[in-house]
C-alpha positions in Angstrom: 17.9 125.6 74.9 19.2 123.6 78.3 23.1 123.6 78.7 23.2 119.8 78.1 21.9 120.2 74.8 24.7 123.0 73.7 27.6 121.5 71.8 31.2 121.4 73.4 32.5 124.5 71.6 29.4 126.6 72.6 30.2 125.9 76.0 33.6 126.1 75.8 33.0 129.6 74.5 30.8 131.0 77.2 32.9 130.3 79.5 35.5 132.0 77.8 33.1 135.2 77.2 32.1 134.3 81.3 35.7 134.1 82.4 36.6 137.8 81.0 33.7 139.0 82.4 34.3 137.7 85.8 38.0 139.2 85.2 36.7 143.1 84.5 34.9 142.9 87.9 36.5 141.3 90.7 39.7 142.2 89.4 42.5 140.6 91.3 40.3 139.3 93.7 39.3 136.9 90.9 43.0 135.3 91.4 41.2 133.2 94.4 39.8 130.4 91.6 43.2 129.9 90.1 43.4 126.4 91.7 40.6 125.6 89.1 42.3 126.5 85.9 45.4 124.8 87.1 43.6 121.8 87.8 42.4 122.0 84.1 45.9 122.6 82.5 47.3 119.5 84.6 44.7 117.7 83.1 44.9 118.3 79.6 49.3 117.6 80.3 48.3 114.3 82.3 46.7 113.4 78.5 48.9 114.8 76.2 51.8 112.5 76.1 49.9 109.1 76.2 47.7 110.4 73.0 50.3 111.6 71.3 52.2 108.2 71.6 49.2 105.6 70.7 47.8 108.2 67.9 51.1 109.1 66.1 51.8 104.6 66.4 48.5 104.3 65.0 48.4 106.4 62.5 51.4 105.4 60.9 50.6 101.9 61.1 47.1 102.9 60.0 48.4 104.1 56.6 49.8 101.0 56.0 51.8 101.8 52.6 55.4 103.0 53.2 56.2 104.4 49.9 52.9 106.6 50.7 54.6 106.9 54.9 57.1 108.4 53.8 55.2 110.9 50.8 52.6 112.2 53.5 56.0 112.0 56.2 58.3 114.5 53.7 55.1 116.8 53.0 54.1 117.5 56.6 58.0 118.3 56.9 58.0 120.9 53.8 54.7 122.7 54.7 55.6 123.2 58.5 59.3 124.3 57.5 58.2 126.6 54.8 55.2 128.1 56.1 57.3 128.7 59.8 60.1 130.5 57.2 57.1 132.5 55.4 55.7 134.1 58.6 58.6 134.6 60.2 59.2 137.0 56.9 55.8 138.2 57.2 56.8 139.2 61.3 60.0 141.2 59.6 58.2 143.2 57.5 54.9 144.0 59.6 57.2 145.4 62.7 59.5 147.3 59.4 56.1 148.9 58.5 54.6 149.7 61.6 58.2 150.3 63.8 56.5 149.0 67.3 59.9 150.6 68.9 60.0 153.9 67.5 59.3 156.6 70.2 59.9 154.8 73.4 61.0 156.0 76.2 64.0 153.8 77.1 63.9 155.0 81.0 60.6 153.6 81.8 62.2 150.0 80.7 62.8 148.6 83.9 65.5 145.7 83.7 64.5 142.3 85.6 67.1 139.9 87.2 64.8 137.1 86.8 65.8 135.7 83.3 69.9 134.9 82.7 70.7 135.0 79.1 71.4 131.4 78.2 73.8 129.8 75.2 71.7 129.1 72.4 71.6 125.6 71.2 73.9 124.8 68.1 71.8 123.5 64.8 73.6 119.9 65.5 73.0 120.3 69.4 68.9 121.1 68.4 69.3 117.5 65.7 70.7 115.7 68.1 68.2 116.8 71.1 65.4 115.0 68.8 66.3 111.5 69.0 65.5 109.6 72.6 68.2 107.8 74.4 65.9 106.4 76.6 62.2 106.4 75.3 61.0 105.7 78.8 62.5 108.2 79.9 61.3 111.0 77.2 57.8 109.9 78.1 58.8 110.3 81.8 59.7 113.9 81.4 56.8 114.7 78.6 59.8 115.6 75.7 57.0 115.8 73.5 59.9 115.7 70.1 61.5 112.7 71.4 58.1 111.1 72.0 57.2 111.7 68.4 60.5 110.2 67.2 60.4 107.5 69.1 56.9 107.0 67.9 57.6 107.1 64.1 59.9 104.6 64.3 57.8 102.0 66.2 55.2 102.9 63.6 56.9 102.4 61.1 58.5 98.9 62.8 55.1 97.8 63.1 54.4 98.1 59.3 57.3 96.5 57.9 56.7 93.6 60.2 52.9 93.1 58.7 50.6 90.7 59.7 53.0 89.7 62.7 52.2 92.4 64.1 48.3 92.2 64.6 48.3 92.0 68.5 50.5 95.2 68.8 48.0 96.9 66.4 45.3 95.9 68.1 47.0 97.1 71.3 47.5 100.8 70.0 44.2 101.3 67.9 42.3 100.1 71.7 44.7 102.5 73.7 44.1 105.4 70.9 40.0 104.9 71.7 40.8 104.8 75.3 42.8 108.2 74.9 39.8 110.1 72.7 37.3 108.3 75.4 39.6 110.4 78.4 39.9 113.3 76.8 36.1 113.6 75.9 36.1 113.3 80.3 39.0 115.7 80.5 37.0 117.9 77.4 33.7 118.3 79.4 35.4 120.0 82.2 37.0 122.4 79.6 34.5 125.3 79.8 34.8 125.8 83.9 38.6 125.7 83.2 38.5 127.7 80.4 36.4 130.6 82.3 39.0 130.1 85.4 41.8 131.1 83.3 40.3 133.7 81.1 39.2 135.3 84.5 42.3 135.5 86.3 44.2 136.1 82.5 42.0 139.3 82.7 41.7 139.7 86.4 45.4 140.1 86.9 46.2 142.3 83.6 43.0 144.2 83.0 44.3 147.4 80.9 47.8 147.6 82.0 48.5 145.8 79.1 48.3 148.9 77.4 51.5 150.9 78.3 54.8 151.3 77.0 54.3 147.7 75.6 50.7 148.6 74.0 52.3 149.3 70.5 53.9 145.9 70.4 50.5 144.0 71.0 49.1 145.4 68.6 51.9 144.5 66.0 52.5 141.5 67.0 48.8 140.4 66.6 48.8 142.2 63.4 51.7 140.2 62.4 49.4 137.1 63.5 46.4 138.3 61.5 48.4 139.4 58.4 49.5 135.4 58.2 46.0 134.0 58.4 45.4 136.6 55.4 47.8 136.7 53.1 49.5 132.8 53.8 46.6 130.6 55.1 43.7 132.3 52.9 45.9 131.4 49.6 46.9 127.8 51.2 43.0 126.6 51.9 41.8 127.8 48.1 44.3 127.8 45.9 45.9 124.3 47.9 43.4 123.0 50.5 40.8 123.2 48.0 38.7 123.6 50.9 35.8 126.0 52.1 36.9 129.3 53.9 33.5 129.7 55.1 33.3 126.0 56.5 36.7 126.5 58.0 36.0 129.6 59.9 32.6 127.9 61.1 34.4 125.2 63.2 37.9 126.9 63.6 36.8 129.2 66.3 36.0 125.4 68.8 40.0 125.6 68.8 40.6 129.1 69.1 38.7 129.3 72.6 40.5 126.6 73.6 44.2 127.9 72.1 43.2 131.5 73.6 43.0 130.2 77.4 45.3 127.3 77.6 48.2 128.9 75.2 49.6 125.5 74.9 49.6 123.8 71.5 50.1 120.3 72.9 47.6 121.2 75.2 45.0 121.9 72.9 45.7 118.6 70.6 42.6 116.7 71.5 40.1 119.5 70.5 42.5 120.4 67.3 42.3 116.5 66.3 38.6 116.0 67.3 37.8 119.2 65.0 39.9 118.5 62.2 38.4 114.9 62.1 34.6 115.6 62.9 34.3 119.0 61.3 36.4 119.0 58.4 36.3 115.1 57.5 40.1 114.5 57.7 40.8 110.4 57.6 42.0 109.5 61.3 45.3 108.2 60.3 46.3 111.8 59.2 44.8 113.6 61.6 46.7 111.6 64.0 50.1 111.9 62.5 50.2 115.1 61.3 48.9 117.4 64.3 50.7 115.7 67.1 54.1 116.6 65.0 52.5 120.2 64.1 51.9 120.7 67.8 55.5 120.5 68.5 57.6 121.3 65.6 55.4 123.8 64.0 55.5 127.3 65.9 54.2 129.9 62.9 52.8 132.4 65.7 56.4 132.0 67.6 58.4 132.9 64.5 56.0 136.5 64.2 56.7 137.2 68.1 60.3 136.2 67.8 60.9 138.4 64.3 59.1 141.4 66.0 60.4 141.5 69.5 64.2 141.1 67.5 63.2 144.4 65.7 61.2 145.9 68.3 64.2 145.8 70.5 66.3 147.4 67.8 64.1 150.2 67.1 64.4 150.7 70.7 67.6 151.6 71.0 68.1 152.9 67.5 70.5 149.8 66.6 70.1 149.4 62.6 70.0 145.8 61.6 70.4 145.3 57.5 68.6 143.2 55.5 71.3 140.2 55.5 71.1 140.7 59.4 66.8 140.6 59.6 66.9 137.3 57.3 69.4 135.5 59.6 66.9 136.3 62.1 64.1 134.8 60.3 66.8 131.4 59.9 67.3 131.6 63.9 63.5 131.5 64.6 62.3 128.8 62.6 65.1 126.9 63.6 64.6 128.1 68.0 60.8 127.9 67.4 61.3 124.3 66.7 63.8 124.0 69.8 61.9 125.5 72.3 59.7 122.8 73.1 62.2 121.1 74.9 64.0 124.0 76.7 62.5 125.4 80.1 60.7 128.9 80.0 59.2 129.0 76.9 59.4 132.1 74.5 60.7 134.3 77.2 63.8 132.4 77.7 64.3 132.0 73.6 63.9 135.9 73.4 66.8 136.2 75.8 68.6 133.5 73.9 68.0 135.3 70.6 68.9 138.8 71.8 71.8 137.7 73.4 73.2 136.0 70.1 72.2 139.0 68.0 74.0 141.4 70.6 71.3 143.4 71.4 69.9 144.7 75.0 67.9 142.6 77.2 66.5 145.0 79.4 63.1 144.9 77.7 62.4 141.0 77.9 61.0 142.0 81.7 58.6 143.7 81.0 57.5 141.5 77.8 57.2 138.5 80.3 54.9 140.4 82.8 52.5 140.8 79.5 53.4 137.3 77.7 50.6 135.5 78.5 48.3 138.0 76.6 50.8 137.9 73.7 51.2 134.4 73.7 47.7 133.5 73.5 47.7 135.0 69.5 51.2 133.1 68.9 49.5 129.4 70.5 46.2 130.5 67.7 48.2 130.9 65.0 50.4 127.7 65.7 47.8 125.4 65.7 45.7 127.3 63.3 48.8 126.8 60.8 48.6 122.5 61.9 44.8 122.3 60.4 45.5 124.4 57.2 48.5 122.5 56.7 47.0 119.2 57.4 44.3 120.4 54.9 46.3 120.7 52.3 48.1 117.3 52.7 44.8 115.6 53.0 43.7 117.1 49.7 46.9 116.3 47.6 46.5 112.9 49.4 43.1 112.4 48.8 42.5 111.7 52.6 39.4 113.1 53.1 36.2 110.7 54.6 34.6 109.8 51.0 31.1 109.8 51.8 31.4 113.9 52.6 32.5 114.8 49.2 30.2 112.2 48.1 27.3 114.4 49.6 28.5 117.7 48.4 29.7 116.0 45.2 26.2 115.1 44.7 25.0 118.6 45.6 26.7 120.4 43.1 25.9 117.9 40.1 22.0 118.1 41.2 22.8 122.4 40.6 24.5 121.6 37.5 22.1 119.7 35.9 
């Protein structure tokens, strides 16, 4: 079969397989075609903002009925805060089990002057920090929460409004198909980007990975594996309703993409094209509910963040009580939905977390020399956790394309009878 013919997420994942490959032989010497992976990540960031803006508008508006706005609105909240709470608690107890701290040898942490603790926002600081002053300037400096705000309440304006609103509608459904259309140009460059980054991911770390910090991989992505399991297994049959086997079929098209970019917002066209294509969601969901997941729903951060807390006390032999470890599960959900819009990422909120639970920081230097590799489970997970939410919503909605379940509908009458 000719390349042209393969789909997207074929090529997407040989160049991922291609990119590793390239990274266990030339080694660091691989680090001279980093230029192309960054070229790739500006790219997908150059997209991000102006389709989450016309798709979130759209779909709103797309919806139409605001008594069902603001149903499908107050779901998407409860499902991204509860199943963030959940695997927080699902972190706590895999690193409990498994103790990822126990026997190391404190002298080989070295400390690094790079990262300054910082004050942690206050709850009302974090409410506050969602709502634009300036919407032109949020989409100037890509605050992807403020964006989202921002757009919900235009979407919503244009609804109430109704049919005087018909050129504005028009305006943001055209600029929505002009967004998918750029991001299919932006997509087809995605497997020579995706094998630049996998290689110099690979080509810089190779097996040094597994040191002092070895143990704490492999809990933290057992932490990450123990959630698909035990919380989005239950959440696609008992609530989704929908096919395991179909899911993990398509799934892998965002993993690839999650596994080299580690960005969430980054990975938002492929997440919605999937959910839409693959799994039949209606396009005014898909586009409401992702973009939001993307940046408000951090299930893989909440794992990282509840075992690096514990891993770090296990360290140093510091006791934290069961009171103390459920606090900590509060403080992630509610810094895993900060941290979008603070600087650094999860190495800065580990600081911010450790410093506000009084515990060392020494540690966090040598996490961040390794976070990428960490970090590519925790961006998985996230937007894994968008689509299986978004699942279930679409099923208690009834908002998935009717002629699929028509088919399979079909299907299984033509068996029964």
């Amino acid at each position: 079969m000719s390349w042209k013919k393969l789909g997207l997420g074929t090529k997407v994942f040989i160049g991922f397989v291609v990119g590793i490959i390239l990274g266990l032989v030339f080694k660091e010497k691989v680090l001279i075609i980093k230029p192309v992976g960054d070229i790739f990540l500006t790219l997908i960031k150059m997209i991000v903002v102006p389709l989450i803006f016309f798709s979130i508008t759209s779909g709103i508006f797309s919806i139409g009925d605001v008594q069902k706005l603001k149903r499908i609105g107050t779901k998407t909240l409860l499902y991204y805060i509860i199943t963030t709470l959940l695997a927080g608690g699902i972190g706590i107890i895999i690193a409990n089990i498994l103790k990822p701290g126990n026997g190391i040898d404190i002298t080989s942490i070295e400390a690094s002057s790079e990262f300054k603790a910082s004050k942690i926002p206050t709850l009302g600081e974090t409410i506050l920090g969602l709502f634009p002053s300036n919407p032109v300037q949020s989409l100037a400096e890509g605050n992807l929460m403020q964006i989202i705000v921002f757009s919900l309440f235009l979407g919503i304006s244009i609804t109430l409004i109704g049919n005087k609103s018909e050129y504005l509608k028009k305006l943001f459904n055209e600029g929505t198909e002009v967004m998918y259309k750029m991001t299919a140009i932006v997509m087809a460059f995605s497997p020579i980007g995706v094998a630049a980054l996998m290689a110099c991911t690979t080509g810089e770390y190779g097996l040094k990975i597994f040191g002092p910090l070895g143990k704490f991989i492999l809990v933290d992505y057992i932490g990450l594996i123990s959630v698909i399991i035990v919380m989005y297994l239950f959440m696609l049959k008992f609530m989704a309703k929908f096919p395991i086997t179909k899911f993990f079929k398509s799934i892998g098209k965002i993993w690839v993409v999650t596994a080299s970019t580690t960005s969430s917002s980054g990975t938002l066209p492929v997440t919605i094209s999937v959910t839409k294509s693959d799994y039949k969601v209606k396009d005014e969901l898909a586009q409401f509910t992702l973009p939001i997941g993307a940046t408000m729903n951090m299930n893989g951060a909440v794992v990282y963040y509840s075992a690096a807390v514990l891993f770090v006390s296990q360290i140093y032999g510091v006791n934290m009580p069961i009171s103390q470890q459920l606090l900590v599960i509060l403080m992630t959900t509610l810094i895993s939905i900060g941290s979008p819009g603070i600087p650094g990422g999860g190495i800065v909120m580990t600081i911010m977390l450790l410093t506000t639970l009084g515990l060392p920081m020494e540690i966090v230097g040598m996490i961040a020399g390794i976070y990428r590799i960490i970090d590519m489970g925790h961006t998985t997970l996230n937007v894994t956790g968008d689509v299986v939410s978004t699942l279930c919503i679409a099923q208690s909605e009834n908002m998935y394309e009717e002629e699929e379940f028509t088919v399979e509908n079909t299907v299984k009458q033509t068996i029964k009878y």
